[in-house]
Residue frames relative to the residue before (quaternion, step in Angstrom):
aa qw qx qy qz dx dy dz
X 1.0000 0.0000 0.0000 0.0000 0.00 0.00 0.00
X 0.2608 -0.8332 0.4129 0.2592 3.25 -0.70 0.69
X 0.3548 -0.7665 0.4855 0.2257 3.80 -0.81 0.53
X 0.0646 0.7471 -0.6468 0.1387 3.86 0.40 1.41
X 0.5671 -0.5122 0.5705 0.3010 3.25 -1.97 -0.49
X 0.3686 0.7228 -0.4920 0.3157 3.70 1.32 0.10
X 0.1066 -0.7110 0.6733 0.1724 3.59 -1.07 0.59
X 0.1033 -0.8460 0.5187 -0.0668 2.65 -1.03 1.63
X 0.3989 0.8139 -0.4195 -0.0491 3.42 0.26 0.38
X 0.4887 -0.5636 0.6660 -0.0039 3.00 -1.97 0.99
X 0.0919 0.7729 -0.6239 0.0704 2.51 -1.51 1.53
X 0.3565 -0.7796 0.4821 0.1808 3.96 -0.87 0.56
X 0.3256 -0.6281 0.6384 0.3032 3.50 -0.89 0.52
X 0.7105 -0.5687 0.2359 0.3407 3.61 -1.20 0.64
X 0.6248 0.4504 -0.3134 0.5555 3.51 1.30 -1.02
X 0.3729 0.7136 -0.4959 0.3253 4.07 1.21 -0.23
X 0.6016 0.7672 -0.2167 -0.0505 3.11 0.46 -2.09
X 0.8082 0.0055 0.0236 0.5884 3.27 0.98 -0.53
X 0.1384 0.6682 -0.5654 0.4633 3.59 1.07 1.45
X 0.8233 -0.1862 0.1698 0.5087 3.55 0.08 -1.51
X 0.5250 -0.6982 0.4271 0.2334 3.68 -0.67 0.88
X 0.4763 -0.6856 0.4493 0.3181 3.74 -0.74 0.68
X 0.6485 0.6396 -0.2342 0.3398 2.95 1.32 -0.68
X 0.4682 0.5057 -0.2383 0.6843 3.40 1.73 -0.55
X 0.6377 0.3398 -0.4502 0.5246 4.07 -0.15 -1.07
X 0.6338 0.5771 -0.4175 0.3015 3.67 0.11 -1.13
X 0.7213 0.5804 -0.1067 0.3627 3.27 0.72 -1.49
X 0.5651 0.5591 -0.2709 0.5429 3.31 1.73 -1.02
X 0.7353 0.4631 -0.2766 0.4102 3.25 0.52 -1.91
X 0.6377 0.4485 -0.3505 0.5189 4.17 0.81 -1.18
X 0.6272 0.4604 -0.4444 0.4441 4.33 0.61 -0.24
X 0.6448 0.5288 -0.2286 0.5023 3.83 1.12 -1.04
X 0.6082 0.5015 -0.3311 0.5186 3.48 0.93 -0.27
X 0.7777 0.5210 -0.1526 0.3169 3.06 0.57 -1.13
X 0.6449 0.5768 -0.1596 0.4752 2.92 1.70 -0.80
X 0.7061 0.4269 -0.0722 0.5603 3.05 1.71 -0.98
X 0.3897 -0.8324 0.3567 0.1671 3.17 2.12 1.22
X 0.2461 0.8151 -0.4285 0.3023 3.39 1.21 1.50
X 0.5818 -0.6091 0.3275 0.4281 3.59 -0.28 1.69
X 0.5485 -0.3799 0.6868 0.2883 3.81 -1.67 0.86
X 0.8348 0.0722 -0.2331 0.4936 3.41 -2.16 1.22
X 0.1390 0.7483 -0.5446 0.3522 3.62 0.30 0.83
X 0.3262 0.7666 -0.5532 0.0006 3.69 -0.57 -0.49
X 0.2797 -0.6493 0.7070 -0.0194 2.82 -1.68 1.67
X 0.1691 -0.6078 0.7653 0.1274 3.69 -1.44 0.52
X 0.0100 -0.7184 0.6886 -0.0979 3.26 -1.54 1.24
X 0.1282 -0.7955 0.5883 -0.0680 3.31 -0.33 1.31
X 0.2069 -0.6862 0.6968 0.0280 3.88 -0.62 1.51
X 0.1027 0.7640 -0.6300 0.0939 3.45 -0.68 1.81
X 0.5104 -0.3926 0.6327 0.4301 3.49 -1.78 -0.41
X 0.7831 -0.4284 0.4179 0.1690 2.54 -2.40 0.40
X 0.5598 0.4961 -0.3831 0.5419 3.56 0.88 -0.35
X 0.6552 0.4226 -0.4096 0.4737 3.99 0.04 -1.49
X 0.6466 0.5967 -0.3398 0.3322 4.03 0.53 -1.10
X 0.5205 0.6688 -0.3045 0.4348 3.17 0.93 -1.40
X 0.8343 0.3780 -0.1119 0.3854 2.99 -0.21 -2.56
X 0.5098 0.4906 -0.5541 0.4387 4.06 0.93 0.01
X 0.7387 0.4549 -0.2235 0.4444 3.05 0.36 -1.52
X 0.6768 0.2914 -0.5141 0.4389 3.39 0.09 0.33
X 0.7440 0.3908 -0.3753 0.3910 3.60 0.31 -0.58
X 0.6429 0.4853 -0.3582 0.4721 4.07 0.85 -0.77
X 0.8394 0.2654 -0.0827 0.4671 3.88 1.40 -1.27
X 0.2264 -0.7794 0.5128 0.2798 3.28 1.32 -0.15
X 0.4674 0.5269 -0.4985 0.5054 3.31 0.57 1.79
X 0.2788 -0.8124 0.5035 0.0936 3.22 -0.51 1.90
X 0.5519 0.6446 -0.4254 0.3145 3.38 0.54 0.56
X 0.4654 -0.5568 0.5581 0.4024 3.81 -1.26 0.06
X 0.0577 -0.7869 0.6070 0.0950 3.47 -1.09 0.86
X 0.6667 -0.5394 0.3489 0.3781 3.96 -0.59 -0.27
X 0.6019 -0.0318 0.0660 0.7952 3.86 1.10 -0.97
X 0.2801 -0.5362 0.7959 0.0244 2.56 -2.44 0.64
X 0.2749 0.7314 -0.6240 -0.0115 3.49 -0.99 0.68
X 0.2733 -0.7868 0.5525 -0.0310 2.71 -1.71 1.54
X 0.1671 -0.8375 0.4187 0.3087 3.76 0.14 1.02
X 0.7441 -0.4715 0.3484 0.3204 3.73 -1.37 0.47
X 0.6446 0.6340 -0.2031 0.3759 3.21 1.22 -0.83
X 0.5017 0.6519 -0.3906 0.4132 3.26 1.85 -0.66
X 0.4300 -0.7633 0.4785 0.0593 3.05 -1.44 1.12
X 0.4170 0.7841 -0.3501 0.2978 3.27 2.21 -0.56
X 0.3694 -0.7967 0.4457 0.1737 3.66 -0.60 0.99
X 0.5194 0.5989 -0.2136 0.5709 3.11 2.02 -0.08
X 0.4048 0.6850 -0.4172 0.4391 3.64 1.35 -0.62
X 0.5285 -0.7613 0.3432 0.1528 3.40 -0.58 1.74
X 0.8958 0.1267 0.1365 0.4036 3.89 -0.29 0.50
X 0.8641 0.2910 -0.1737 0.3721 3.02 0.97 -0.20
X 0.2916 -0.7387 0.5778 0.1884 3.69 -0.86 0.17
X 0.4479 -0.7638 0.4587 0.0749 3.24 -0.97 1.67
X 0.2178 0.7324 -0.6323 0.1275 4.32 -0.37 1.13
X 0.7975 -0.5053 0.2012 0.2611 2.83 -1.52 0.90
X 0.7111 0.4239 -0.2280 0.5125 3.74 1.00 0.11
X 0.5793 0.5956 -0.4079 0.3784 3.45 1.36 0.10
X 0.2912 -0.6898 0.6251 0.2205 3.46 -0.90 1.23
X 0.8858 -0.3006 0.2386 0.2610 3.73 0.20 -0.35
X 0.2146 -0.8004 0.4450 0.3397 3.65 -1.17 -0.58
X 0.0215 -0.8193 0.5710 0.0465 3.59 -1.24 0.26
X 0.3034 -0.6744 0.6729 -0.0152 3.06 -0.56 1.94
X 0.1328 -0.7662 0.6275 -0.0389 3.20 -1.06 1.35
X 0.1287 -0.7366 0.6060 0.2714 4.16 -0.71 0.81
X 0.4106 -0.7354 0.5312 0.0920 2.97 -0.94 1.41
X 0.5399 0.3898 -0.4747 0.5754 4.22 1.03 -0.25
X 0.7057 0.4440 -0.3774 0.4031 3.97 0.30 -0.52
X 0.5340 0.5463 -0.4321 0.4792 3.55 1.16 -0.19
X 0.5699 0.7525 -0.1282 0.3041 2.89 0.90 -1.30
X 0.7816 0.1996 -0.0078 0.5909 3.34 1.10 -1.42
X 0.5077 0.5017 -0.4968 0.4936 3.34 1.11 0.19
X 0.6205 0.5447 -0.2823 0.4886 3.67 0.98 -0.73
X 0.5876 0.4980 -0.4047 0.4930 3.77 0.98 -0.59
X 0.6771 0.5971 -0.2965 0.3115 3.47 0.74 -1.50
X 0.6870 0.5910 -0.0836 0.4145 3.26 1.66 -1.35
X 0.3166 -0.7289 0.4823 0.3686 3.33 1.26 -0.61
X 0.4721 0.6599 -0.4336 0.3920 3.93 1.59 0.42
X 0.5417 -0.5093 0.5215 0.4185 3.80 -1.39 0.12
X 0.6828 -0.4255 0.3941 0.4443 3.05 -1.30 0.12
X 0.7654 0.4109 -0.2385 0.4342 3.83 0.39 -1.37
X 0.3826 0.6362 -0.4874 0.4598 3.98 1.41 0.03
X 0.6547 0.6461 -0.1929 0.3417 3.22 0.76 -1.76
X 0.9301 0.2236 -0.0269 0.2902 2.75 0.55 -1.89
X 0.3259 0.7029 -0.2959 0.5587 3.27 1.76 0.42
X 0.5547 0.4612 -0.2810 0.6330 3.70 1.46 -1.25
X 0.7513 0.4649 -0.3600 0.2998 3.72 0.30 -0.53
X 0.5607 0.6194 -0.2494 0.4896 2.86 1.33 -1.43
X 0.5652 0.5935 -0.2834 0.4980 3.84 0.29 -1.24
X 0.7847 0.3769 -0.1782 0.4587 3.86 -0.01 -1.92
X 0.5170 0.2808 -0.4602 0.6649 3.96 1.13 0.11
X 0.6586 0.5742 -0.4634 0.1480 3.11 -0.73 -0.71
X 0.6188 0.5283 -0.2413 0.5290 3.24 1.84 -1.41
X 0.5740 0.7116 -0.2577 0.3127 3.08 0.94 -1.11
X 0.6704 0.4738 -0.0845 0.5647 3.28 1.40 -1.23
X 0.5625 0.5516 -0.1825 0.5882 3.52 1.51 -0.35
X 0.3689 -0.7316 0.4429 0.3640 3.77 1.35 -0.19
X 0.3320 0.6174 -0.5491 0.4550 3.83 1.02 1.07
X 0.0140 -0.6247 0.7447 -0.2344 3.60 -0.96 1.49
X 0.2234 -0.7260 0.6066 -0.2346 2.75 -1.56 1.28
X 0.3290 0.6620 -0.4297 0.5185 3.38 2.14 1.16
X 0.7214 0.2856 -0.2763 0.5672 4.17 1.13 0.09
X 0.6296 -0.6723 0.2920 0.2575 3.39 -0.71 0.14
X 0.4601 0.5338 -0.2269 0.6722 3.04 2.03 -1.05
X 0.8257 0.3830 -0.2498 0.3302 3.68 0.39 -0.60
X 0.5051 0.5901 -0.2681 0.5699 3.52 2.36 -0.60
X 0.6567 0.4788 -0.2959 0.5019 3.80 1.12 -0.79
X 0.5718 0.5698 -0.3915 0.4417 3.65 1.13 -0.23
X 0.7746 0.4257 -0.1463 0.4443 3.12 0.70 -1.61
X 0.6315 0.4476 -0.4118 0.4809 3.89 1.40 0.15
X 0.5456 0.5262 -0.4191 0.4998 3.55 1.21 -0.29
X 0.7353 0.3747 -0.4054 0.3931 3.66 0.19 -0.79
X 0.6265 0.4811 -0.3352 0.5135 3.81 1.16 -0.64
X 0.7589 0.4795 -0.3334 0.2881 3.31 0.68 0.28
X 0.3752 0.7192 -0.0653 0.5811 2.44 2.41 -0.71
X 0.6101 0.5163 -0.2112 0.5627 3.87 0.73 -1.35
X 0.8492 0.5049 -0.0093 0.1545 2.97 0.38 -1.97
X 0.4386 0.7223 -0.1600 0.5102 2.82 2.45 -0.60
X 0.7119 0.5170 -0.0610 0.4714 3.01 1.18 -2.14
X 0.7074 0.5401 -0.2217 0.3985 3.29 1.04 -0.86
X 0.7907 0.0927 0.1176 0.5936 3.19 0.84 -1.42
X 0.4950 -0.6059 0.5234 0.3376 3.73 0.49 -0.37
X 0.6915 0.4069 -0.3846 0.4564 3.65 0.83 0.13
X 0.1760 -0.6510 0.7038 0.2233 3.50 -1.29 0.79
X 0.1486 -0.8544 0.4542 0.2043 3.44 -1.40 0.55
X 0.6069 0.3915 -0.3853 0.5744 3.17 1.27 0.91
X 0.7476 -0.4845 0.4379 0.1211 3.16 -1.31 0.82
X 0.5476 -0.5762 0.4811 0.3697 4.11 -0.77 0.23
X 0.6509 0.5895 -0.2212 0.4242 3.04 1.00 -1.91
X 0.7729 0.4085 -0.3725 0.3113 3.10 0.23 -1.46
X 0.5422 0.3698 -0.5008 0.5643 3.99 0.62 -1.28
X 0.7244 0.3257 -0.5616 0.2319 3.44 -0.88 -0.77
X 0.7042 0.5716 -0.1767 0.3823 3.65 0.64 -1.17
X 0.0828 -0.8733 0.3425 0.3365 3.11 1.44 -0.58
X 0.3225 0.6309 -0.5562 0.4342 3.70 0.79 0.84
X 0.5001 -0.6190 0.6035 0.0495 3.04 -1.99 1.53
């Protein structure tokens, strides 16, 4: 585990609770920082939810009724609606993660749950870091550094050669 200055804090909706350990997201989010040689006293908010809480973001922040996998919100938002959170000069952001959609994306994959969710955790994290993955030249970046992170972190890359080179998701 690493011992940084990054506030990190993590929270679980109740049905969350014992899917994935804060103590592991923590660990992911303080390794992804670090890697991304991101300034000490930082602070990220990471909220392990259910499908419903996921939904309702994403429909009100994206106007997309649907359940997606991560949410990231950067710190900078100004939205007075912006769940939970107060905005200071060192905050990189939030990311509400659905933890049943992790879940089954990991079943589909043949991955544990924490494989999964570590990949998620990471793919906000960049996000919040101004890493986008709407161009190719910019989708092959953001799969190299998550693969990179992810290596160091856990031993697991979750993209393929082909794909970054190929640029296909």
């Amino acid at each position: 585990m690493l011992n940084s200055g990054y506030k990190i804090e993590v929270s679980t909706e109740r049905e969350q609770h014992r899917m994935i350990s804060q103590k592991w997201v923590r660990h992911v989010a303080e390794g992804t920082l670090s890697a991304e040689k991101v300034a000490e006293r930082s602070k990220v908010e990471i909220l392990l939810a259910g499908d419903d809480t996921v939904r309702a973001l994403n429909q009100q922040f994206r106007s997309q009724d649907s359940v997606t996998d991560v949410l990231s919100f950067a710190g900078s938002q100004s939205d007075n609606d912006f769940p939970n959170f107060s905005v200071s000069s060192h905050d990189i952001g939030q990311i509400i993660l659905s933890v049943p959609q992790a879940k089954r994306q990991a079943d589909e994959s043949s991955l544990d749950i924490k494989q999964e969710a570590a990949h998620l955790i990471v793919h906000g994290l960049l996000h919040l870091l101004d890493y986008d993955h709407q161009n190719t030249e910019d989708g092959d970046l953001m799969h190299l550094r998550e693969n990179a992170i992810l290596s160091k972190l856990v031993g697991f890359q979750p993209h393929s050669l082909e794909e970054v080179i190929d640029g296909s998701e």
